[in-house]
Each structure stands twice: as C-alpha cells, then as structure tokens.
MMTF fields as JSON, N, C-alpha, C and O atoms, coordinates in Angstrom:
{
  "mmtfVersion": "1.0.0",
  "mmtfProducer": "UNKNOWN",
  "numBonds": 459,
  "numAtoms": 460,
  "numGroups": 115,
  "numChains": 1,
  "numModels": 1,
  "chainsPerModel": [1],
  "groupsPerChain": [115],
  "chainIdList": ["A"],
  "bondAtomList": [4, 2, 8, 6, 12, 10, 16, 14, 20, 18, 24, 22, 28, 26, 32, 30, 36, 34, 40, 38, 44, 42, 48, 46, 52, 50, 56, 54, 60, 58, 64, 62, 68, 66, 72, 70, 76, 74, 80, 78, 84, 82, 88, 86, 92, 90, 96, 94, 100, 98, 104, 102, 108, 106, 112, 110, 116, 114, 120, 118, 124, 122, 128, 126, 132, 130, 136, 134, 140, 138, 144, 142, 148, 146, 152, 150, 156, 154, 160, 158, 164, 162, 168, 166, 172, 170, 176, 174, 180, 178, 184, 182, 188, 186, 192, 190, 196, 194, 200, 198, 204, 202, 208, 206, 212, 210, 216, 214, 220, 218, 224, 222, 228, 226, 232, 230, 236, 234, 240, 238, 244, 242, 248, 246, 252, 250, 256, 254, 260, 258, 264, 262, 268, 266, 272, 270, 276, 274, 280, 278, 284, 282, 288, 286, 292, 290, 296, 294, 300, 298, 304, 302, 308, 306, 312, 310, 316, 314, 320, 318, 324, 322, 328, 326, 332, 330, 336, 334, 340, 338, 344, 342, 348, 346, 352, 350, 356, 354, 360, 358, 364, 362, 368, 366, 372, 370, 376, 374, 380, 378, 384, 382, 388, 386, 392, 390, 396, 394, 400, 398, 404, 402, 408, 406, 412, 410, 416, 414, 420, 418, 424, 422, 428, 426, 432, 430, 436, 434, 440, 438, 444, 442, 448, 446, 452, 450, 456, 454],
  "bondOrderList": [1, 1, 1, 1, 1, 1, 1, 1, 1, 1, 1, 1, 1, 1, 1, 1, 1, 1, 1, 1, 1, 1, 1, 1, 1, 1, 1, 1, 1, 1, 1, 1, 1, 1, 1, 1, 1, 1, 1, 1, 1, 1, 1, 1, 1, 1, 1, 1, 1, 1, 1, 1, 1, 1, 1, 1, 1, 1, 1, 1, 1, 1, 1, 1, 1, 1, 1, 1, 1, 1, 1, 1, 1, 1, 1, 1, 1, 1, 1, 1, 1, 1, 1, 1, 1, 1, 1, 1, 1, 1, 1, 1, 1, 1, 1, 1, 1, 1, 1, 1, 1, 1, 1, 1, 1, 1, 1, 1, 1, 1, 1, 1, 1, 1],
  "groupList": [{"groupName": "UNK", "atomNameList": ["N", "CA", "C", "O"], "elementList": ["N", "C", "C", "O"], "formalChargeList": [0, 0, 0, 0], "bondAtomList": [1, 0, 2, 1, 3, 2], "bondOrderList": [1, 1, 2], "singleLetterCode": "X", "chemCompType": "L-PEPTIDE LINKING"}],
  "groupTypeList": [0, 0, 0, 0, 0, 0, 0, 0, 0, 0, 0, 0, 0, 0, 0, 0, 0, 0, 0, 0, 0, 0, 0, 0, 0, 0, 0, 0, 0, 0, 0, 0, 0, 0, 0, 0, 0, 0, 0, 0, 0, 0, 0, 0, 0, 0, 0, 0, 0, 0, 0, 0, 0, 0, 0, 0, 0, 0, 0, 0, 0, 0, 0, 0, 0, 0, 0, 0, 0, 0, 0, 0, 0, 0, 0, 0, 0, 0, 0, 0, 0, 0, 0, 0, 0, 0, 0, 0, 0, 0, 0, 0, 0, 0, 0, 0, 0, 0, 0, 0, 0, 0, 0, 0, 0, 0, 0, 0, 0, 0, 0, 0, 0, 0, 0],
  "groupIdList": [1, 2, 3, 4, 5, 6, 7, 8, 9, 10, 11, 12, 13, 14, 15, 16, 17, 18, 19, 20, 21, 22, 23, 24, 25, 26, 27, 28, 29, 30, 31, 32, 33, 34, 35, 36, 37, 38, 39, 40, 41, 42, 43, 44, 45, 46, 47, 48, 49, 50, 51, 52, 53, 54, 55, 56, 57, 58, 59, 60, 61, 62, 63, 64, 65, 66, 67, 68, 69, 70, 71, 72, 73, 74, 75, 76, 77, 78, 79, 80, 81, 82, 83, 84, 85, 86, 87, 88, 89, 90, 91, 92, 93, 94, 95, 96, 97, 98, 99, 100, 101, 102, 103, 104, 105, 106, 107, 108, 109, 110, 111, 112, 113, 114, 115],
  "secStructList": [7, 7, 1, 7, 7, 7, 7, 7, 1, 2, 2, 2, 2, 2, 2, 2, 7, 7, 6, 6, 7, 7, 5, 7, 3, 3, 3, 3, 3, 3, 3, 6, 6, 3, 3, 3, 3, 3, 3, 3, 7, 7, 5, 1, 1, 7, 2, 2, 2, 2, 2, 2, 6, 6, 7, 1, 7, 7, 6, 6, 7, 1, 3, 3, 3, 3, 7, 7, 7, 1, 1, 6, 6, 6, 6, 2, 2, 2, 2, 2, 2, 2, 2, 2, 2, 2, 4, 4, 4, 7, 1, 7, 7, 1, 7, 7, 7, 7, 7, 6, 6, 7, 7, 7, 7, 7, 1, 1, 6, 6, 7, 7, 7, 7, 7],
  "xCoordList": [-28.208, -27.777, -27.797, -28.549, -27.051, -27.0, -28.238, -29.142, -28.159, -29.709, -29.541, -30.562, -28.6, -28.332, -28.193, -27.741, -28.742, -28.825, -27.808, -27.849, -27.166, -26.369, -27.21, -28.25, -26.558, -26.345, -25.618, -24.559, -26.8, -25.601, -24.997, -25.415, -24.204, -22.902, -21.707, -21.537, -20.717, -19.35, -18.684, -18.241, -18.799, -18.324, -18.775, -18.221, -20.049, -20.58, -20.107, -19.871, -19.766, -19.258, -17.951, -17.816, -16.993, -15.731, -15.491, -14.455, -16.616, -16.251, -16.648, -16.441, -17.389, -17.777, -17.769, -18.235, -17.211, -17.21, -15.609, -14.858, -15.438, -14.205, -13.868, -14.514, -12.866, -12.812, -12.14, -11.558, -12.328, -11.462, -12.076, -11.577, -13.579, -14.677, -15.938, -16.456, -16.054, -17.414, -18.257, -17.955, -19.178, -20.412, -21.93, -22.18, -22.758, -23.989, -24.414, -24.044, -25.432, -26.223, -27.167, -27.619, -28.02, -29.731, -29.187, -28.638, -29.547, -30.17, -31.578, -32.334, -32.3, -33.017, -33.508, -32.863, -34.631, -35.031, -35.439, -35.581, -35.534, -36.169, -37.383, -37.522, -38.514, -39.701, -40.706, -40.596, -41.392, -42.038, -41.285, -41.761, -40.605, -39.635, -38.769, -37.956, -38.788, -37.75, -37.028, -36.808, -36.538, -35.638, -36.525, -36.985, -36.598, -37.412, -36.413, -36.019, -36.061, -35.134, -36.18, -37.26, -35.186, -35.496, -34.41, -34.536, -33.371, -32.693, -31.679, -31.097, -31.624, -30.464, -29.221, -29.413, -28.052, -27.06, -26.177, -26.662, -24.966, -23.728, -22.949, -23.178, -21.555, -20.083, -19.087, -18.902, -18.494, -18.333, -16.624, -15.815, -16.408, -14.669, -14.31, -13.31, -15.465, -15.199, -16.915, -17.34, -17.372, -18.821, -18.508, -19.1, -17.516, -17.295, -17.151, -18.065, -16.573, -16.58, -17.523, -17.837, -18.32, -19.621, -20.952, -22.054, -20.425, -21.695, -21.259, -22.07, -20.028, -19.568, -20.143, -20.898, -19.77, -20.395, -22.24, -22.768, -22.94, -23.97, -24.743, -25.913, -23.602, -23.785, -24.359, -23.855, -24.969, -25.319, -26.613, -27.118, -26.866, -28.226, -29.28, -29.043, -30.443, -31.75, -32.596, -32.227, -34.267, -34.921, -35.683, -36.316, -35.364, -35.701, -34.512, -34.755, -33.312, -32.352, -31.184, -30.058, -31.9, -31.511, -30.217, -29.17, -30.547, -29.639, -29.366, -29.519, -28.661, -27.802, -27.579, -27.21, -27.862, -27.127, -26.468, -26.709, -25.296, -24.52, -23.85, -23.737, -23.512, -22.838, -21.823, -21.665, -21.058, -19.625, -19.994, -20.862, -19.087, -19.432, -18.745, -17.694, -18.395, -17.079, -16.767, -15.553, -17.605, -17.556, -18.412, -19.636, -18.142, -19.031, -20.413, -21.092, -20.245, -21.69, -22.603, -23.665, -21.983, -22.599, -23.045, -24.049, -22.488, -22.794, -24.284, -25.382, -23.779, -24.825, -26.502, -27.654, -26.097, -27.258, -28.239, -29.446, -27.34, -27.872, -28.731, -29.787, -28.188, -29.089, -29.951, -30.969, -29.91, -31.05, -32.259, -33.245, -32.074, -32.981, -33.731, -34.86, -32.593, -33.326, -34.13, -35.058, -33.954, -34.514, -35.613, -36.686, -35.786, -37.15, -38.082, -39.253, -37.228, -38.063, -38.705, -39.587, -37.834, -38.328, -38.843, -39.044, -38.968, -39.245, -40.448, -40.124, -41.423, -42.803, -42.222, -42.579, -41.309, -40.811, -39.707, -39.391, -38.983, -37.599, -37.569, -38.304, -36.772, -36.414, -35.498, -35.033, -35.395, -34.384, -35.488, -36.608, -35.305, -36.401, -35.653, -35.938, -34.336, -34.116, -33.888, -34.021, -33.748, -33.15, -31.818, -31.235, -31.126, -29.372, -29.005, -29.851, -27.705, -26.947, -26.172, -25.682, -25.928, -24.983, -23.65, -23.379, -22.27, -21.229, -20.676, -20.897, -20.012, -18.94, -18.417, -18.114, -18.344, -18.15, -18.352, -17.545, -20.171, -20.482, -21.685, -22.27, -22.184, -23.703, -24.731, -25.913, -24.188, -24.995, -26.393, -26.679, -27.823, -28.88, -29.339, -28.826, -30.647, -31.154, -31.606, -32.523, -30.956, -31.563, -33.023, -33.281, -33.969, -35.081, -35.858, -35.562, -36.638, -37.405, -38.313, -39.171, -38.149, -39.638, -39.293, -40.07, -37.841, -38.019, -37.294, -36.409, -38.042, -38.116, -38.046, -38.566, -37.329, -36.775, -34.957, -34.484, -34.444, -32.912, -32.607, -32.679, -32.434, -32.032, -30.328, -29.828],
  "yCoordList": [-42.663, -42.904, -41.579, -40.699, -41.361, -40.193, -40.271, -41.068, -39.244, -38.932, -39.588, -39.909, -39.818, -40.581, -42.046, -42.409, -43.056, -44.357, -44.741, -44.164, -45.491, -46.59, -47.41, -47.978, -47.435, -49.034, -49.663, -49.33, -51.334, -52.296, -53.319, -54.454, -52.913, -53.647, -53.199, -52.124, -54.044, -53.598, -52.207, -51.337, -52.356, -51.141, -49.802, -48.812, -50.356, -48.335, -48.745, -47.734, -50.024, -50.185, -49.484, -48.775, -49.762, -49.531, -48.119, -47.551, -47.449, -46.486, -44.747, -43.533, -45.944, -44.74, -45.236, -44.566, -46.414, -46.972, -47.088, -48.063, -46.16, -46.602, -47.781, -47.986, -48.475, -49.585, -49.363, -48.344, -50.265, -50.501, -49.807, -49.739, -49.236, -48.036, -49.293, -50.163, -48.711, -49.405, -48.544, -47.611, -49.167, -48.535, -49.124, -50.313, -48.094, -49.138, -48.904, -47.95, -50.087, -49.674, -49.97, -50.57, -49.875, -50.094, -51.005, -50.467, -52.069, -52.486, -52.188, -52.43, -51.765, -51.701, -51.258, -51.826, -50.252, -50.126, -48.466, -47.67, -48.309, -47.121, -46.756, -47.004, -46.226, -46.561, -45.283, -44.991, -44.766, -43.762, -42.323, -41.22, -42.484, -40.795, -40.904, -39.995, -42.343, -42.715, -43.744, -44.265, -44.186, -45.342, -46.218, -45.712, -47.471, -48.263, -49.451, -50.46, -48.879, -50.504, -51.551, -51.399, -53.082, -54.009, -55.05, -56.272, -54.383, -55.053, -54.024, -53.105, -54.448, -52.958, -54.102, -55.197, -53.282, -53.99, -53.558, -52.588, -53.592, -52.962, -53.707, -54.742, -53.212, -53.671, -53.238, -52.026, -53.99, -53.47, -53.501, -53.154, -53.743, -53.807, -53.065, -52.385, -53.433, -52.438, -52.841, -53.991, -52.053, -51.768, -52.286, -53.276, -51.577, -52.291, -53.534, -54.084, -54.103, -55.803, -56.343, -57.218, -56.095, -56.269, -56.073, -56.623, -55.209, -54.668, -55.811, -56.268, -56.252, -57.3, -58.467, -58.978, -59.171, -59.987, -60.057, -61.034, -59.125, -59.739, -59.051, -58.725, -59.026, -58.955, -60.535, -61.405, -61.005, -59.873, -59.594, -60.068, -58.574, -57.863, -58.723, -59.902, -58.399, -58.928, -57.905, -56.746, -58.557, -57.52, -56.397, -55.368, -57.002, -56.099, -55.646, -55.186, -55.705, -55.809, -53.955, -53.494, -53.706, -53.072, -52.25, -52.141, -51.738, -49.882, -50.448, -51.6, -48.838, -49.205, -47.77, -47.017, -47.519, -46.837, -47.013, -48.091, -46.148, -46.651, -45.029, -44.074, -45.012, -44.073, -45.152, -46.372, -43.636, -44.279, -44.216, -43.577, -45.043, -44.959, -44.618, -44.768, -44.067, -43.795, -44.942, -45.114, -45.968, -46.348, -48.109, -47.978, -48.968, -49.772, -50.502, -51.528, -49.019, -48.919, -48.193, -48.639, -46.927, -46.081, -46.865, -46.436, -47.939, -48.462, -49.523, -49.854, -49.687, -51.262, -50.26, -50.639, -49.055, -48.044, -47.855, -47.667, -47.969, -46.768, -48.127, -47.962, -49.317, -50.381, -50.776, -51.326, -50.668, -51.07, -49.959, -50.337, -48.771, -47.604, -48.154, -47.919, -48.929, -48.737, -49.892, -49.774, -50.824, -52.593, -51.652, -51.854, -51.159, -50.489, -49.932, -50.236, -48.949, -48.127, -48.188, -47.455, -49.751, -49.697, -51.45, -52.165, -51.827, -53.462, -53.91, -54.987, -53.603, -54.176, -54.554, -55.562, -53.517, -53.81, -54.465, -54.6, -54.944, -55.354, -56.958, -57.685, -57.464, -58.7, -59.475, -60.613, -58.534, -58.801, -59.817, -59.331, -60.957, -61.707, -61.697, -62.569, -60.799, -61.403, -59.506, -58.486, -59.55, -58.145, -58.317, -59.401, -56.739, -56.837, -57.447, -57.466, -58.069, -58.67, -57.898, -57.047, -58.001, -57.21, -57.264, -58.217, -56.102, -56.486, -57.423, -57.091, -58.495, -59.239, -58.731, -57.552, -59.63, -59.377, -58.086, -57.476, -57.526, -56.56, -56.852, -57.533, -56.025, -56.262, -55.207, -55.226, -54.361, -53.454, -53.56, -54.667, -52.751, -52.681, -51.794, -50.749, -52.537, -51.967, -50.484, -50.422, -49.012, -47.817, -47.61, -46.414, -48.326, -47.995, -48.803, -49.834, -48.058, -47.808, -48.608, -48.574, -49.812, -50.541, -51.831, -52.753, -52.103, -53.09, -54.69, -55.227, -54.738, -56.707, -57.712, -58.822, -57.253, -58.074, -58.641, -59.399, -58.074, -58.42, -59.545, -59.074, -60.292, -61.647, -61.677, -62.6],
  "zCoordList": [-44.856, -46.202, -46.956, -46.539, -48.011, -49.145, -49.554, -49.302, -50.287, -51.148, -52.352, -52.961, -52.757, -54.379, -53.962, -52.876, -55.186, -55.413, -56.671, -57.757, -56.438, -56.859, -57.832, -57.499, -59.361, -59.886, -58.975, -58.443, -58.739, -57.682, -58.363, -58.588, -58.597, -59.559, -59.228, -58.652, -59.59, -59.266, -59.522, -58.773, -61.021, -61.091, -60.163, -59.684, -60.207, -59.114, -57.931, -57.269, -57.136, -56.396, -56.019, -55.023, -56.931, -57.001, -57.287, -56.943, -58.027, -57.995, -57.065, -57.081, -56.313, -55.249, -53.671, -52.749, -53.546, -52.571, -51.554, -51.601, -50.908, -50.316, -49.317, -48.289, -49.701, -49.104, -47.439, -47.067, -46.819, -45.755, -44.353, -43.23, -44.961, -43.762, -43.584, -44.285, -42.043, -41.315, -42.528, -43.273, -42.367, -42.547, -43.173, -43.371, -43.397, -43.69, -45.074, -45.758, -45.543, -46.94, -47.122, -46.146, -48.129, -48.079, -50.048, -51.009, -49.92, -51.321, -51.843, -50.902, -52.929, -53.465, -54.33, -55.212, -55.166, -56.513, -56.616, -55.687, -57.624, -57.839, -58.133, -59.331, -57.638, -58.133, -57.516, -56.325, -58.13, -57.604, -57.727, -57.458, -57.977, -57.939, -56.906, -56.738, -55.789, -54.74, -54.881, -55.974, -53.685, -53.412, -52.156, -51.133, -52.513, -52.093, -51.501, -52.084, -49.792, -49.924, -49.358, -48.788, -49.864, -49.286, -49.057, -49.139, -48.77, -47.633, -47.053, -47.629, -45.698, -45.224, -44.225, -43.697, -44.302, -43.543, -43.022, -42.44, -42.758, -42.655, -42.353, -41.727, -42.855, -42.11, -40.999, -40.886, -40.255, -39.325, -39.657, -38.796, -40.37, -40.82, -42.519, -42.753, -43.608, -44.905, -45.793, -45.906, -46.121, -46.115, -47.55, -47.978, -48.348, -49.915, -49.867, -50.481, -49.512, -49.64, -49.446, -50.253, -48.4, -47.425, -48.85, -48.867, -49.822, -50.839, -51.81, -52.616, -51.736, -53.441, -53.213, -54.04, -51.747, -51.221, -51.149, -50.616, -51.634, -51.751, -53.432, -53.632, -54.365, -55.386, -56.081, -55.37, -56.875, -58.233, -57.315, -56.297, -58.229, -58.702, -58.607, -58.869, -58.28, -58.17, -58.679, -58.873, -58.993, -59.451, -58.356, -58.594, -57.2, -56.176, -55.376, -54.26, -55.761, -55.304, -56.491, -56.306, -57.151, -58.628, -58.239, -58.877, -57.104, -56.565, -55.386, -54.979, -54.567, -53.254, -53.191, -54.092, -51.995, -50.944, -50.056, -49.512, -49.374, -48.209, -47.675, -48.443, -46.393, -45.514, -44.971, -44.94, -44.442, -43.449, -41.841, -41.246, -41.425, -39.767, -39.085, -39.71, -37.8, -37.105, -36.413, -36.313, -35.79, -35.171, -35.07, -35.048, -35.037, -34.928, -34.072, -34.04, -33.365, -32.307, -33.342, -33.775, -33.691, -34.887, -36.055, -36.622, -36.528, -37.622, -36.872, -37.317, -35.966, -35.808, -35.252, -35.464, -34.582, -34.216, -35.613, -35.763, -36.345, -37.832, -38.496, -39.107, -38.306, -39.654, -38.474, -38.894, -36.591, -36.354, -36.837, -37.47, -36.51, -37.021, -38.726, -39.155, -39.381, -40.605, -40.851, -41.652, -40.376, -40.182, -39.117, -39.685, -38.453, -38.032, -39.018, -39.247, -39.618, -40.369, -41.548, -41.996, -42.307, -43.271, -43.215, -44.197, -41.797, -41.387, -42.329, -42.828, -42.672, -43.091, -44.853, -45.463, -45.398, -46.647, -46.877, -48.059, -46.011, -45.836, -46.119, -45.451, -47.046, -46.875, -45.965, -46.029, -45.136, -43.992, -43.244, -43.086, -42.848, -41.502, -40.609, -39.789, -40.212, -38.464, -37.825, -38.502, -37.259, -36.22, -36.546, -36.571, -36.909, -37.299, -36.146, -35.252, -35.899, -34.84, -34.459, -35.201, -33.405, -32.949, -33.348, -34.079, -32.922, -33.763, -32.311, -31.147, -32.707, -32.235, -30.775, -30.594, -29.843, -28.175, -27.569, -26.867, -28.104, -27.392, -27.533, -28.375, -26.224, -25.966, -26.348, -26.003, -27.042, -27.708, -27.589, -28.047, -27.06, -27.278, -28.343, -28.744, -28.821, -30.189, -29.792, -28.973, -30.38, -30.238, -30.455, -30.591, -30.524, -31.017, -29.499, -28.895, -29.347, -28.103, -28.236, -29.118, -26.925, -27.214, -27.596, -27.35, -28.376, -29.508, -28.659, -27.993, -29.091, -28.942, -29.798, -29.692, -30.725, -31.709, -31.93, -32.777, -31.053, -30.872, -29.621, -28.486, -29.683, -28.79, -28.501, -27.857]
}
C-alpha cells in the first residue's frame, strides 16, 4: 500500500482511484501518528468498485489505502501477506480466497488458514 490514507468516501474514491485495475486495499483509521487497518482485500477485475461496494464508512472503518496489481496472482499474494500481518487486528474472520479457477497457495510460510 502507499504511505498516504484516504477519506473512505466516494469522493476520495473517485478521485484517486483508477477504475478498471486489479488491485488491493486496507480499510481503516488513523490513530497514533499511523494507519491502523482493520480490514484488507482486493479486486481482481477493478479495485474502485471493489472500495464503493463496501462503502459507507464505519467508525473503524474511517480511511483507506490501496495499490495496483499486475496481475491477479500479485493481487491475491499481496492481501494474503496483509491478512497475515495485520491478522490479530483485522476484522477479516476468514483467509482471502483465492481468485476464481486457480489454485493459488497462500505466500506466507507455514500458513494453514486457506482451504
């Protein structure tokens, strides 16, 4: 993800979000002098739609980050890394899924949370 956080609302949506790109994002808040997510995801067809679709706003939900992907191995690699990294704070309860008629294994070593 970028170093800068998002108002998650449409408008910051729209206006920094290019449509029609894989890629991933982190929902969450600002707090401490950081960015605190608690939920991470991605799209594997346009990451903007993927962010409108889980609009509105929540109070733990406030900001957003997101990157582009080349690829939809790249995209599904990058949110398992982050559903790792940031798992204990995450409102996420399942392991990302894989994208659609591939068998992709989770990059993170060890892990036993993808079925």
């Amino acid at each position: 993800m970028g170093d800068t956080s998002y108002q998650f609302d449409e408008a910051a949506i729209e206006r920094v979000v290019q449509g029609g790109k894989i890629g991933n994002y982190a929902l969450g808040y600002e707090a401490g002098g950081g960015f605190q997510p608690k939920y991470v995801g991605r799209s594997d067809t346009d990451v903007k739609t993927e962010l409108k679709v889980n609009l509105p706003a929540t109070r733990t939900r406030q900001r957003f980050k997101f990157s582009y992907a080349a690829t939809k191995k790249e995209a599904f690699d990058k949110e398992c890394m982050n559903y790792h990294d940031f798992k204990v704070d995450l409102e996420n309860d399942i392991h990302p899924r894989r994208p659609d008629a591939t068998n992709y294994p989770c990059p993170v070593l060890g892990c036993t949370d993808l079925k």
